[in-house]
C-alpha positions as CSV (number, residue, x, y, z in Angstrom):
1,X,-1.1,-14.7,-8.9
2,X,-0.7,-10.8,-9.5
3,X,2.7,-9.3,-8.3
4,X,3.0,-5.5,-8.2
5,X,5.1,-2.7,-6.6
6,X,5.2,1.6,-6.8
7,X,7.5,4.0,-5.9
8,X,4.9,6.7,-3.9
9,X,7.0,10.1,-3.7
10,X,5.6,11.7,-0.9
11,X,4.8,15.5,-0.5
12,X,7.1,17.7,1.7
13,X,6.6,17.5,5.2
14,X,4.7,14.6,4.8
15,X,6.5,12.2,7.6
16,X,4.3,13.6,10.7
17,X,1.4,11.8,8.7
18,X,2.9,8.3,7.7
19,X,3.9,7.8,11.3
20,X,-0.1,8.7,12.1
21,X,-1.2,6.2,8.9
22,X,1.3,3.4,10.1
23,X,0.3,3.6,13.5
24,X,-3.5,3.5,13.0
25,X,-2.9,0.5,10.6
26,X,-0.8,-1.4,13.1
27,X,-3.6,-0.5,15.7
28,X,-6.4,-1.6,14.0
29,X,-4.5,-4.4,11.8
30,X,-7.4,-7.2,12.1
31,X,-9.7,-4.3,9.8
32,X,-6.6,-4.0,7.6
33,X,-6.5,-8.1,7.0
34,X,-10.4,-7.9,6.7
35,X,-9.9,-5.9,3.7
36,X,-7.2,-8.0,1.9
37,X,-9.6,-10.4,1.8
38,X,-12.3,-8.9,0.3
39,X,-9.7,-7.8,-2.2
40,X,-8.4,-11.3,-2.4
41,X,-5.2,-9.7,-1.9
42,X,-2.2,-12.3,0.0
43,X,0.4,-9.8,0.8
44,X,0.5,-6.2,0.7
45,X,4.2,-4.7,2.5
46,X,5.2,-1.0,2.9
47,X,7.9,0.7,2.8
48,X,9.6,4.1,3.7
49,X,12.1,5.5,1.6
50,X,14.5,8.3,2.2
51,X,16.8,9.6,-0.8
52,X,18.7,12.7,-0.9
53,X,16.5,14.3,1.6
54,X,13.0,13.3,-0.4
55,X,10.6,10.7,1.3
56,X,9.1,8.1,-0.7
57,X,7.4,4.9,0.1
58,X,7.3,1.7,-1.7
59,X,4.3,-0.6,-2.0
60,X,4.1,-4.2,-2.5
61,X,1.1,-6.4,-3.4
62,X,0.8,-10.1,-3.8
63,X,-3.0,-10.8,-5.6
64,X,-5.1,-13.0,-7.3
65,X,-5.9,-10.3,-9.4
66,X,-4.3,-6.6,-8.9
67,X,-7.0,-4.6,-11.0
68,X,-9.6,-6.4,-9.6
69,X,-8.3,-5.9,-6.0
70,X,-7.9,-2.3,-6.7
71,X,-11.2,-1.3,-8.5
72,X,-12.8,-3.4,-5.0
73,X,-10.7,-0.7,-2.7
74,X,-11.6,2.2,-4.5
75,X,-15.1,1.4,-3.6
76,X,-14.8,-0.2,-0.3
77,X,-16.8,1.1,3.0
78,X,-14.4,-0.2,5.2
79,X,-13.5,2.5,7.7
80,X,-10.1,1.8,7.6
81,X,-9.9,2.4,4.2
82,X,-11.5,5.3,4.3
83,X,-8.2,6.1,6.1
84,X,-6.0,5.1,3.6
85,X,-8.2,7.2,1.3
86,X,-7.3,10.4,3.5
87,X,-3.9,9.6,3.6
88,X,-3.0,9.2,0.2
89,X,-3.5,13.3,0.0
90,X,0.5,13.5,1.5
91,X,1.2,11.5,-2.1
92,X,3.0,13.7,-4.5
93,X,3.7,10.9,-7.7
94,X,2.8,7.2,-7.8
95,X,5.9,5.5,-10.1
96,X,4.7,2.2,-11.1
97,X,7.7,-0.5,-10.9
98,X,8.3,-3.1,-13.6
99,X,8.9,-6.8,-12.4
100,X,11.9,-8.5,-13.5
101,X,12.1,-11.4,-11.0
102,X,9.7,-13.6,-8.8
103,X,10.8,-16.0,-6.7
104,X,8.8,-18.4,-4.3
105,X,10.2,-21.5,-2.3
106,X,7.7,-24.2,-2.7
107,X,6.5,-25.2,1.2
């Protein structure tokens, strides 16, 4: 299992249109789950960041295979990707993070 995370620094002004992308995820969430799975993806969290007055967001992603799951987005038809395409124009810098530690309790 693939764990990965970014840093996204977000362009100015940029908060009117993560509100819009967050609410039309949460709206049309059962689209959004359709996708993880054709990305075999298990988890995929966001997060918004505000530091010294610049917005970033973090992303987290739980895969079978991260690459893989990616290279499948970049060339999914899913509508709803297609807005998370269109979204990703308020992205100023994508900071990939480095894991040091994963833990899991066993069920």
């Amino acid at each position: 299992m693939d764990v990965g995370a970014v840093l996204i620094k977000l362009k100015s002004n940029a908060l009117d249109h993560v509100d819009s992308w967050k609410n039309e995820l949460n709206e049309r969430k059962q689209e959004a789950i359709e996708t993880l799975r054709a990305e075999n993806v298990s988890i995929e969290s966001w997060f918004h960041v505000s530091l010294q007055g610049q917005d970033y967001l973090i992303a987290y992603m739980r895969a079978e295979d991260i690459p893989r799951a990616q290279a499948i987005g970049r060339k999914s038809q899913f509508p709803i990707d297609q807005v998370h395409k269109a979204f990703k124009q308020n992205w100023e810098k994508v900071i990939p993070a480095t894991l040091l530690i994963d833990l899991i309790h066993p069920k």
